[in-house]
Biopython code that builds the backbone (N, CA, C, O; Angstrom):
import numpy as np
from Bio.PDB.StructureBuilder import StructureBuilder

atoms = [
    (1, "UNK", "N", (1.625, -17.727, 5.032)),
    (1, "UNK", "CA", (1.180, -16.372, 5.312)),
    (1, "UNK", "C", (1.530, -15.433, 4.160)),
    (1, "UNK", "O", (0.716, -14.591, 3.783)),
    (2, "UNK", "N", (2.634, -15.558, 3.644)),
    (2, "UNK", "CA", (3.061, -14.788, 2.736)),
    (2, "UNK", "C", (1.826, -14.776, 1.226)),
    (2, "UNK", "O", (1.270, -13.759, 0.811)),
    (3, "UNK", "N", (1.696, -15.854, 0.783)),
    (3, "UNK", "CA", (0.701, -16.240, -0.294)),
    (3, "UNK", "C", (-0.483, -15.535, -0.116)),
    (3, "UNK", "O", (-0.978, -14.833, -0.997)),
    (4, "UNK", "N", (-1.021, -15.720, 1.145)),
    (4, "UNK", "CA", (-2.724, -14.955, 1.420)),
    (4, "UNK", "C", (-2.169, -13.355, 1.701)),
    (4, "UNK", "O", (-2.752, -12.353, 1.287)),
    (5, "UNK", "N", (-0.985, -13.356, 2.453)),
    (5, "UNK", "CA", (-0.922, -11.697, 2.132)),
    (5, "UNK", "C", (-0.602, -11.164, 0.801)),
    (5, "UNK", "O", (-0.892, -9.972, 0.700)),
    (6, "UNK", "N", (-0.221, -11.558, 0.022)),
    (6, "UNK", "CA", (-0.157, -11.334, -1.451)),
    (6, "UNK", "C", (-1.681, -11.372, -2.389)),
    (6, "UNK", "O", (-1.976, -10.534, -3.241)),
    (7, "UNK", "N", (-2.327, -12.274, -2.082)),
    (7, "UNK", "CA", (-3.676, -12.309, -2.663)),
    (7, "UNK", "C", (-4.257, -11.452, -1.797)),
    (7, "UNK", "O", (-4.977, -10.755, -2.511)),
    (8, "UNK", "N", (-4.383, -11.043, -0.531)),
    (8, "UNK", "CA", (-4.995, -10.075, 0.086)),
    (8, "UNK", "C", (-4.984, -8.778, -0.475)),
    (8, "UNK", "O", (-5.985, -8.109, -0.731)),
    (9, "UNK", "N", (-3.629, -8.407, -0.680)),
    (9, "UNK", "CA", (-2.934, -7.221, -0.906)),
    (9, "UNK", "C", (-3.456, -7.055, -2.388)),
    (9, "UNK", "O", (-4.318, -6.215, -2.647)),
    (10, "UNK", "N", (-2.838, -7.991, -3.485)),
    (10, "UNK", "CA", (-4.012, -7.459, -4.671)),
    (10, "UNK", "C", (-5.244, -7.099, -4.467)),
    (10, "UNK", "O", (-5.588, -5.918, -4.439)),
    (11, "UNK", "N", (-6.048, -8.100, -4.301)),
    (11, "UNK", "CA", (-7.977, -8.364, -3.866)),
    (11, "UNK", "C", (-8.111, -6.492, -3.352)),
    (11, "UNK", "O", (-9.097, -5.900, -3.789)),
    (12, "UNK", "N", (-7.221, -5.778, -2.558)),
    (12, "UNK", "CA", (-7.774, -4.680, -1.650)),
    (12, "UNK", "C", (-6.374, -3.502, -2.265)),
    (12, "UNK", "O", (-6.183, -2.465, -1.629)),
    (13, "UNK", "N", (-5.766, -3.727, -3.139)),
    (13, "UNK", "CA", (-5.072, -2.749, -3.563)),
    (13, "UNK", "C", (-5.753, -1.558, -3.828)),
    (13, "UNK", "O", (-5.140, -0.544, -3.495)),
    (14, "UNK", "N", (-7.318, -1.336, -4.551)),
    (14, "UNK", "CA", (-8.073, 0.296, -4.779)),
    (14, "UNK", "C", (-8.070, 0.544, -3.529)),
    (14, "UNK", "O", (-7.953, 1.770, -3.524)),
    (15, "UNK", "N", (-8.125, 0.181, -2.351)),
    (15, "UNK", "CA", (-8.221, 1.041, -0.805)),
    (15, "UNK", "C", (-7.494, 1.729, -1.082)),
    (15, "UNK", "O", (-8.044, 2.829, -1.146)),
    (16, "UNK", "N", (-6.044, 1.831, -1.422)),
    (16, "UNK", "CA", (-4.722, 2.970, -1.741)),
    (16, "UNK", "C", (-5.766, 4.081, -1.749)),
    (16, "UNK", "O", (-5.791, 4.909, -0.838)),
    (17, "UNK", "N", (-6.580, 4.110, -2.711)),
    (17, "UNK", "CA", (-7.181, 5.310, -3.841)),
    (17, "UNK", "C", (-7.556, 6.586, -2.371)),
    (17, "UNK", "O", (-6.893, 7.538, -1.959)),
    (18, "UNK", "N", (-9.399, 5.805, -1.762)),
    (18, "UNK", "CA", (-9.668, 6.495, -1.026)),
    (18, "UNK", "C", (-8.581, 7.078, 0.546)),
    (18, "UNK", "O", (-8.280, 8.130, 1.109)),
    (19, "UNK", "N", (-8.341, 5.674, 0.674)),
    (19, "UNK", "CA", (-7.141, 5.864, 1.753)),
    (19, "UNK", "C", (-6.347, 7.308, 2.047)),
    (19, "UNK", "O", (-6.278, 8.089, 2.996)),
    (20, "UNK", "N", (-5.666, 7.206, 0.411)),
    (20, "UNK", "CA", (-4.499, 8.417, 0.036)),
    (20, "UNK", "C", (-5.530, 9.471, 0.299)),
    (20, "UNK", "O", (-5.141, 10.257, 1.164)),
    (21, "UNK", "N", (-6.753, 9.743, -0.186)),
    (21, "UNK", "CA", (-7.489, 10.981, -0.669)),
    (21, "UNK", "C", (-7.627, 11.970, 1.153)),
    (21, "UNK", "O", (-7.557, 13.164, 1.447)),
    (22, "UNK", "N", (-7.825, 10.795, 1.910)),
    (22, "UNK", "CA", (-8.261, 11.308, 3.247)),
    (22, "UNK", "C", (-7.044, 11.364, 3.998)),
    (22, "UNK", "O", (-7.094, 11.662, 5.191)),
    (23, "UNK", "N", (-6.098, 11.144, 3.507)),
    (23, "UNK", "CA", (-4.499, 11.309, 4.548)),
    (23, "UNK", "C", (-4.395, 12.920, 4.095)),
    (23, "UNK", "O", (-4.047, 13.883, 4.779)),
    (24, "UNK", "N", (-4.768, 12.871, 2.875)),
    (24, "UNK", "CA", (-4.193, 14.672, 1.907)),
    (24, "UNK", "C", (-5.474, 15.194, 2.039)),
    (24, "UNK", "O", (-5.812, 15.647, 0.946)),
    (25, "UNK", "N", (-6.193, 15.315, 2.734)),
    (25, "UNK", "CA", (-7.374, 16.064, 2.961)),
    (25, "UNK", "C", (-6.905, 16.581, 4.361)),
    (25, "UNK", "O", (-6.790, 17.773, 4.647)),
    (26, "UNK", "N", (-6.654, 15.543, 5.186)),
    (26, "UNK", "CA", (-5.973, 15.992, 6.373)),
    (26, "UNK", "C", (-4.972, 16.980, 7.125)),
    (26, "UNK", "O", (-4.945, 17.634, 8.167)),
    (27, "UNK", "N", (-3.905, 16.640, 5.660)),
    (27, "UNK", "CA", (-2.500, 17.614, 5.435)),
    (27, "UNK", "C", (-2.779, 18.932, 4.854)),
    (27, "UNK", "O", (-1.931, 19.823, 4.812)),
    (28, "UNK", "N", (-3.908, 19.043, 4.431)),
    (28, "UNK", "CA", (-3.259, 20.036, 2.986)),
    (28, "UNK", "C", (-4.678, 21.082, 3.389)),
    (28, "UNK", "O", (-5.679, 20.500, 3.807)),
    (29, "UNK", "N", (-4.703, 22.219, 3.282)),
    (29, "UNK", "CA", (-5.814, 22.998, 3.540)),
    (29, "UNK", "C", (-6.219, 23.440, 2.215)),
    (29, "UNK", "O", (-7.400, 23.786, 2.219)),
    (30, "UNK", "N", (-5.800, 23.522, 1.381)),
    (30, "UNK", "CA", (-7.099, 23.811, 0.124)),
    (30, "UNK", "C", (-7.146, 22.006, -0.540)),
    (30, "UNK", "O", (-6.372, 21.099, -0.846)),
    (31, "UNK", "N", (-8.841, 22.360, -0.470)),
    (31, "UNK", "CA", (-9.063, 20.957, -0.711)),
    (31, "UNK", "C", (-8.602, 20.359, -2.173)),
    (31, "UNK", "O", (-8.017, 19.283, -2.296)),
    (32, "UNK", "N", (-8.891, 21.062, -3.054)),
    (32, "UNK", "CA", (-8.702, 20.957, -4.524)),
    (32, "UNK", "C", (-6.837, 20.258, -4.555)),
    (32, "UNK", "O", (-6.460, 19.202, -5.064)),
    (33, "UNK", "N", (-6.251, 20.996, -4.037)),
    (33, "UNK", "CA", (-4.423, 20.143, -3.926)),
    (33, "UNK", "C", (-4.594, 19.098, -2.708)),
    (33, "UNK", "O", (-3.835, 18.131, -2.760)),
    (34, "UNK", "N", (-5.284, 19.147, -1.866)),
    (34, "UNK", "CA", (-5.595, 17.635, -1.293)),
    (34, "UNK", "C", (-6.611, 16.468, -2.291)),
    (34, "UNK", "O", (-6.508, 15.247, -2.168)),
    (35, "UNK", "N", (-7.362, 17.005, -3.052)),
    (35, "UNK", "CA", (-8.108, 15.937, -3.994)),
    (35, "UNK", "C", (-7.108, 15.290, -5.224)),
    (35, "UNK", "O", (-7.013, 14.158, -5.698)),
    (36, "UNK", "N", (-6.392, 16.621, -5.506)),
    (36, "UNK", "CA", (-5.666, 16.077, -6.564)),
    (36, "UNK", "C", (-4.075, 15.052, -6.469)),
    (36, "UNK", "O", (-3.429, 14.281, -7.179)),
    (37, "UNK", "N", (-4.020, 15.729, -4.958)),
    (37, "UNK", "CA", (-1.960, 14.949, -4.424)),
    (37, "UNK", "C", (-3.186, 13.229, -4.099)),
    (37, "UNK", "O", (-3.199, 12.376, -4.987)),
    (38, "UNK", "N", (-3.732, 13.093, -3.279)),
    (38, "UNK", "CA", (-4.710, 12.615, -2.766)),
    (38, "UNK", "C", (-4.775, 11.461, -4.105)),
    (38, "UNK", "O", (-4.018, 10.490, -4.083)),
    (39, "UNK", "N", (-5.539, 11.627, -5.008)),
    (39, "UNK", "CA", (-5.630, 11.010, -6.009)),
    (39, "UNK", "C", (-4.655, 10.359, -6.961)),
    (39, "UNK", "O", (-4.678, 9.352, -7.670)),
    (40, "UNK", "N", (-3.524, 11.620, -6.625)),
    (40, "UNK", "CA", (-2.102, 10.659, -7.491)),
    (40, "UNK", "C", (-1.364, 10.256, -6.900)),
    (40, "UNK", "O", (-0.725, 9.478, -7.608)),
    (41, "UNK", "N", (-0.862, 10.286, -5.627)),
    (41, "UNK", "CA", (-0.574, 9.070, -4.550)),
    (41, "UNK", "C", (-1.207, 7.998, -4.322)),
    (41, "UNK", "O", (-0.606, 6.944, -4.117)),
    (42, "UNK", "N", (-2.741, 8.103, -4.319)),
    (42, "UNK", "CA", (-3.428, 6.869, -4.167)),
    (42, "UNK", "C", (-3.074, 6.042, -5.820)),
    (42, "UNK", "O", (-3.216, 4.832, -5.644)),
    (43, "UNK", "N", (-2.815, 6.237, -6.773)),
    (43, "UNK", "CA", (-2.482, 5.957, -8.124)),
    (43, "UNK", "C", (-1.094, 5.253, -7.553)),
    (43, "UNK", "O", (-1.057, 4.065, -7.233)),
    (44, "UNK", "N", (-0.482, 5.735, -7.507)),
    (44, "UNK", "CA", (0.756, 5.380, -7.066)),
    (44, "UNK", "C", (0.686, 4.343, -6.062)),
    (44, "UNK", "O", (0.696, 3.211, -6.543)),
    (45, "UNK", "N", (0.611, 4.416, -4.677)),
    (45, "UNK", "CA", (0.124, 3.215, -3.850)),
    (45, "UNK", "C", (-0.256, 1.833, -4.297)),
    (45, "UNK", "O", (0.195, 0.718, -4.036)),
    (46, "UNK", "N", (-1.338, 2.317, -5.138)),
    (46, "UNK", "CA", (-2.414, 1.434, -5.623)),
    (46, "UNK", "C", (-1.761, 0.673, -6.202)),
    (46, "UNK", "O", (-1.733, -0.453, -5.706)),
    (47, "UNK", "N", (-0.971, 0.893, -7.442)),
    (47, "UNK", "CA", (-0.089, 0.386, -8.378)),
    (47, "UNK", "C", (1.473, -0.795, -6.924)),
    (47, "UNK", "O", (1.674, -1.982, -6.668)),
    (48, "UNK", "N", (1.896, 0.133, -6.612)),
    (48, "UNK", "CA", (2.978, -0.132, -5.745)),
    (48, "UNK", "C", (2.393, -1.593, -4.971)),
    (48, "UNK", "O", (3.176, -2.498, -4.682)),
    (49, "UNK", "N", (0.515, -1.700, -4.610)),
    (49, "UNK", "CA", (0.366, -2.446, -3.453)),
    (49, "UNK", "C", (0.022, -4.020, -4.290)),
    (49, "UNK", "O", (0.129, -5.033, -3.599)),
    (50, "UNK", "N", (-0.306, -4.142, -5.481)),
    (50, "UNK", "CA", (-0.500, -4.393, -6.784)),
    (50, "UNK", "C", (0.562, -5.399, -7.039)),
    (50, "UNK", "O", (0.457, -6.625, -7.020)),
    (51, "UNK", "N", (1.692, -4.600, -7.301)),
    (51, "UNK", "CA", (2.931, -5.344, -7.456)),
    (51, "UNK", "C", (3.835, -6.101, -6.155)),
    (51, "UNK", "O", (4.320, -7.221, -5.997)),
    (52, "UNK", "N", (3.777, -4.940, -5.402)),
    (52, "UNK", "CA", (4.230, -6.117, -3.800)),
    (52, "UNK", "C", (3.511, -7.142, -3.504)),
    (52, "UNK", "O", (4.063, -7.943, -2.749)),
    (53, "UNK", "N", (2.140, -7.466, -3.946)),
    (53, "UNK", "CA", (1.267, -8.490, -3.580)),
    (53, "UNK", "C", (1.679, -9.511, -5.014)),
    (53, "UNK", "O", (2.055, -10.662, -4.792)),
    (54, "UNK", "N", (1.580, -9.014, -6.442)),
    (54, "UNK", "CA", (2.157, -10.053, -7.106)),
    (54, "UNK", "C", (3.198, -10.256, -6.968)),
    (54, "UNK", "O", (3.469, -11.259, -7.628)),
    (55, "UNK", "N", (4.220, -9.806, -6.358)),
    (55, "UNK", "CA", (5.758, -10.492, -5.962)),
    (55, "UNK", "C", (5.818, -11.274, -4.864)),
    (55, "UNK", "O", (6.696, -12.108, -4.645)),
    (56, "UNK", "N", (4.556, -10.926, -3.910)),
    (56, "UNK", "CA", (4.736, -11.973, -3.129)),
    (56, "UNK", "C", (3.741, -13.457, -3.239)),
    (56, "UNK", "O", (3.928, -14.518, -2.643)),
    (57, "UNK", "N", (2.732, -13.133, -4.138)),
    (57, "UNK", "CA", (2.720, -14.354, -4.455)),
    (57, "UNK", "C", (3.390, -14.987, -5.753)),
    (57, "UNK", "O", (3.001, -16.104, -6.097)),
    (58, "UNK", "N", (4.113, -14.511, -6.297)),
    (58, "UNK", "CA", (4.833, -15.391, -7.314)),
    (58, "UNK", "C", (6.455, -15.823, -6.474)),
    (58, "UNK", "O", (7.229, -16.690, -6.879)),
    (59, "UNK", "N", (6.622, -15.089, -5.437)),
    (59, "UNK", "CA", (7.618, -15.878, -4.575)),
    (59, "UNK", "C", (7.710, -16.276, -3.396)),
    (59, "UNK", "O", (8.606, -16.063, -2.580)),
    (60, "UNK", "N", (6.497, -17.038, -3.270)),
    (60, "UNK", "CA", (5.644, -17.450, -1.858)),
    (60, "UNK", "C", (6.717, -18.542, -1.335)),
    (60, "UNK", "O", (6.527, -19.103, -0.256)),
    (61, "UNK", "N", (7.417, -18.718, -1.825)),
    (61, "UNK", "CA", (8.081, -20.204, -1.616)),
    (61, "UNK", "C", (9.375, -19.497, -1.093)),
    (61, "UNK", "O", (9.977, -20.344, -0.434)),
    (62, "UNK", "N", (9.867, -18.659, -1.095)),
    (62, "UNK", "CA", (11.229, -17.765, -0.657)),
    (62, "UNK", "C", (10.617, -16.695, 0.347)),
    (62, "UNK", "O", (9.680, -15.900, 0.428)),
    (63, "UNK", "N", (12.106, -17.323, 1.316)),
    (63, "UNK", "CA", (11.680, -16.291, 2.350)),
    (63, "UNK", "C", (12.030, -15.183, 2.777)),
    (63, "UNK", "O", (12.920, -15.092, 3.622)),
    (64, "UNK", "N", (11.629, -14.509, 2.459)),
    (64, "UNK", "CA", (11.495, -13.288, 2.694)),
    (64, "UNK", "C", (10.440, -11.917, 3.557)),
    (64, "UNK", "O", (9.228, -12.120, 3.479)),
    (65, "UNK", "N", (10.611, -11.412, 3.856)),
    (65, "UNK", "CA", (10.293, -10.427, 4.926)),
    (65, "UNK", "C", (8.821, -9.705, 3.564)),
    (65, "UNK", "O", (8.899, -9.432, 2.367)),
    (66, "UNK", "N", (8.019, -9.664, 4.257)),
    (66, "UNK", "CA", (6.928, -8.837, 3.570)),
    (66, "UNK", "C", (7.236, -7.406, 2.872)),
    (66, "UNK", "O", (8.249, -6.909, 3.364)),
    (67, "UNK", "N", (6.657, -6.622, 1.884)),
    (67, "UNK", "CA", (7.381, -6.055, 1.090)),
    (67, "UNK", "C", (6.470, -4.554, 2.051)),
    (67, "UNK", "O", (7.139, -3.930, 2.875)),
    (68, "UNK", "N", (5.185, -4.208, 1.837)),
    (68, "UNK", "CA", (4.414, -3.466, 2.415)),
    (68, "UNK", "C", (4.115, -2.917, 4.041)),
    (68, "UNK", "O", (4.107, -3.804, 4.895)),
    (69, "UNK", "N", (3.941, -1.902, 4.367)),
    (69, "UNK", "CA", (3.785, -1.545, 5.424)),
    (69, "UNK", "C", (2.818, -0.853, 5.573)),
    (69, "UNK", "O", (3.036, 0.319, 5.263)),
    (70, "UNK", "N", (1.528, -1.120, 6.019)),
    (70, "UNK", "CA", (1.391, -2.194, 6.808)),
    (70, "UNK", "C", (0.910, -3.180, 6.076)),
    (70, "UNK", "O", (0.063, -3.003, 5.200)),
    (71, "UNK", "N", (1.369, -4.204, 6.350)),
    (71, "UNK", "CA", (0.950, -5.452, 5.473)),
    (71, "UNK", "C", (-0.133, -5.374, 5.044)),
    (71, "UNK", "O", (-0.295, -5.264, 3.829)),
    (72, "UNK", "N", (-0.985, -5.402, 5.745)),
    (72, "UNK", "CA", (-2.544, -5.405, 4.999)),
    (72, "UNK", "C", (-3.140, -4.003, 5.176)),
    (72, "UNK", "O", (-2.808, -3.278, 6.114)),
    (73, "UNK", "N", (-4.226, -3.571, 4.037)),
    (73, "UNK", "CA", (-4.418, -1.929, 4.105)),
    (73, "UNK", "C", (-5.048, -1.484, 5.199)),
    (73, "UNK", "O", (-4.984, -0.318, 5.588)),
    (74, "UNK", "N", (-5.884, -2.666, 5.918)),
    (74, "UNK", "CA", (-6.896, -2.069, 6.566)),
    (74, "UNK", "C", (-6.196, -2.029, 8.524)),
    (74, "UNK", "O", (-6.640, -1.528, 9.557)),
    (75, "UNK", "N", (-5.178, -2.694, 8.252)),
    (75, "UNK", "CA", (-4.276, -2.706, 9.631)),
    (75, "UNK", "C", (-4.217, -1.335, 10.027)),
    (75, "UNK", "O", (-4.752, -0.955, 11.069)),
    (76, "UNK", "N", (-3.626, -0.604, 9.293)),
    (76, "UNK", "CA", (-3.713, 0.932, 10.289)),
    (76, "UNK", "C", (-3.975, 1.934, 8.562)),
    (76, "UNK", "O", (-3.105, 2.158, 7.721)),
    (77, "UNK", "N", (-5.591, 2.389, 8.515)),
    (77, "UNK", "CA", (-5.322, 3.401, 7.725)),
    (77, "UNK", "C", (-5.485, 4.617, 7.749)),
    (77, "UNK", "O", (-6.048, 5.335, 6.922)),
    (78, "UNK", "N", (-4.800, 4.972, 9.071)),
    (78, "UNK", "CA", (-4.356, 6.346, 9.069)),
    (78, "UNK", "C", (-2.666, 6.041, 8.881)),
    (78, "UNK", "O", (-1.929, 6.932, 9.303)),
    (79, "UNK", "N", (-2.163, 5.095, 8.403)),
    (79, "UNK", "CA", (-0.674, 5.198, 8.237)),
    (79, "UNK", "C", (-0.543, 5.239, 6.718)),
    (79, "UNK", "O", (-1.003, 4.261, 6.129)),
    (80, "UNK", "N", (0.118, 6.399, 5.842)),
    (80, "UNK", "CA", (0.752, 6.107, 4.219)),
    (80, "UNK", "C", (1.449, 4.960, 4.268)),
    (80, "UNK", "O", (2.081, 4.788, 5.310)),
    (81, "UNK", "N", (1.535, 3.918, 3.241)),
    (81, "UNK", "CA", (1.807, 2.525, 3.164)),
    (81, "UNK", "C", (3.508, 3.258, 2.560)),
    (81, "UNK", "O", (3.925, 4.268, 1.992)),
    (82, "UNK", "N", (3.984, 2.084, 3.091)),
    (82, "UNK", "CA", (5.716, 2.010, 3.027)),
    (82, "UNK", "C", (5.831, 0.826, 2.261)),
    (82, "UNK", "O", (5.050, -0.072, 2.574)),
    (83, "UNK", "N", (6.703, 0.586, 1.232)),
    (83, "UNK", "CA", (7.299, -0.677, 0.626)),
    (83, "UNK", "C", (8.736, -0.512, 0.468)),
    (83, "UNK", "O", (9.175, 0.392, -0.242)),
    (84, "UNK", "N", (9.614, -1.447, 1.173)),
    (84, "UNK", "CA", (10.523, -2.564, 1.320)),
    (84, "UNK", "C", (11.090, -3.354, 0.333)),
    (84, "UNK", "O", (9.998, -3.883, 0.127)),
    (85, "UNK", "N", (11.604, -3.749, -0.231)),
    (85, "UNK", "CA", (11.894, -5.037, -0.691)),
    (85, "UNK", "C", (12.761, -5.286, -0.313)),
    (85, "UNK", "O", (13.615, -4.413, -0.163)),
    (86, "UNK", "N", (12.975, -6.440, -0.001)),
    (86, "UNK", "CA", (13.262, -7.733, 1.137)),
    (86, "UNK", "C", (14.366, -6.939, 2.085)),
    (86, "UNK", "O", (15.586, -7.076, 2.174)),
    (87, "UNK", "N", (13.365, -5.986, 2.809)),
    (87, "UNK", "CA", (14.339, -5.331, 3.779)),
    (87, "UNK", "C", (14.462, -6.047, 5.208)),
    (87, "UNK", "O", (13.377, -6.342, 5.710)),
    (88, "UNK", "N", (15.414, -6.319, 5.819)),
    (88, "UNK", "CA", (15.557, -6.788, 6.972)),
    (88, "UNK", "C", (15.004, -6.032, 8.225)),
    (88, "UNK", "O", (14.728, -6.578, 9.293)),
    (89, "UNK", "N", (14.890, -4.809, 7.970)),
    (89, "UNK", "CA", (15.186, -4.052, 9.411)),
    (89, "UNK", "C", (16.461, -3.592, 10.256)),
    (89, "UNK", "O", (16.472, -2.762, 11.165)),
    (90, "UNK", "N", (17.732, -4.461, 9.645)),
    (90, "UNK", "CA", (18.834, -4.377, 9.946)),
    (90, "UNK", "C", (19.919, -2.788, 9.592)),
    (90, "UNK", "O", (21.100, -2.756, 9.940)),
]
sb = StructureBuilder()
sb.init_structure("model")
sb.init_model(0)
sb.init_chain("A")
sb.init_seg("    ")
for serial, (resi, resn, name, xyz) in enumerate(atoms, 1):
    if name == "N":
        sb.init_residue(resn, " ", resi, " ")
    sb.init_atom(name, np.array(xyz, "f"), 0.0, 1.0, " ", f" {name:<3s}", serial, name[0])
structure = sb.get_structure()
């Protein structure tokens, strides 16, 4: 599971982009600082979902707890994605 969520998670990392744009469209009442937070969070994300997916497939073989929240983008996207590393929950 870990491997295909890692290749998943690259393959669909630009979702970040639009994703972010419509969470800060939501929040923010002048649109222009929702297009622009919107756009550099989704930059950010994007990048962030990028690298949690190549860490988890270059350490598919170690176990560890998924790095992203929610694992895959399209699981809940009205939620801003959270990353972990190798957090327990504990």
């Amino acid at each position: 599971m870990k491997i295909l969520s890692g290749v998943a998670n690259v393959a669909t990392d630009w979702m970040e982009l639009p994703k972010n744009i419509s969470l800060w469209s939501q929040r923010e009442t002048n649109e222009w600082t929702a297009l622009a937070e919107g756009v550099l969070r989704g930059i950010v994300h994007t990048a962030s979902r990028t690298g949690s997916g190549a860490l988890d497939i270059a350490t598919f073989w170690l176990p560890t707890f998924p790095t992203p929240t929610p694992l895959f983008i399209w699981e809940d996207f009205s939620q801003e994605s959270e990353y972990y590393a190798f957090w327990t929950g504990a």
